[in-house]
C-alpha positions, 0 to 999 in steps of 0.5 A: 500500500503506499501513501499519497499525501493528500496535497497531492490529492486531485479531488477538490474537498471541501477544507482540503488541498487545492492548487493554486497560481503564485500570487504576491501573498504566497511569494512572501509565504516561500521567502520565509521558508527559504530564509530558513534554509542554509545554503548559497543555492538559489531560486529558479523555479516554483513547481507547484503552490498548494493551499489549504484555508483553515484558520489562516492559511497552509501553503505548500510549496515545491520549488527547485534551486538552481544547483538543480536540487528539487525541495518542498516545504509547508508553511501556516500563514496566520490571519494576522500573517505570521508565519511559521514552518510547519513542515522544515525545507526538505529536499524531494518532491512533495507529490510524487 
C-alpha cells in the first residue's frame, strides 16, 4: 500500500488541498521558508503552490534551486500573517 499525501490529492474537498497560481501573498509565504534554509543555492523555479484555508492559511510549496536540487516545504500563514514552518525545507518532491 503506499501513501499519497493528500496535497497531492486531485479531488477538490471541501477544507482540503487545492492548487493554486503564485500570487504576491504566497511569494512572501516561500521567502520565509527559504530564509530558513542554509545554503548559497538559489531560486529558479516554483513547481507547484498548494493551499489549504483553515484558520489562516497552509501553503505548500515545491520549488527547485538552481544547483538543480528539487525541495518542498509547508508553511501556516496566520490571519494576522505570521508565519511559521510547519513542515522544515526538505529536499524531494512533495507529490510524487
Amino acid at each position: 500500500m503506499t501513501y499519497e499525501s493528500p496535497i497531492c490529492n486531485s479531488k477538490n474537498l471541501a477544507g482540503g488541498w487545492s492548487q493554486k497560481d503564485m500570487s504576491p501573498q504566497a511569494q512572501e509565504t516561500l521567502d520565509f521558508a527559504l530564509n530558513s534554509m542554509v545554503t548559497d543555492a538559489q531560486l529558479t523555479k516554483v513547481l507547484s503552490v498548494h493551499s489549504q484555508v483553515v484558520n489562516g492559511v497552509n501553503y505548500a510549496f515545491e520549488f527547485e534551486m538552481d544547483n538543480s536540487e528539487v525541495y518542498h516545504t509547508i508553511v501556516y500563514r496566520a490571519l494576522d500573517g505570521e508565519m511559521s514552518l510547519t513542515q522544515p525545507v526538505e529536499l524531494g518532491k512533495i507529490c510524487p
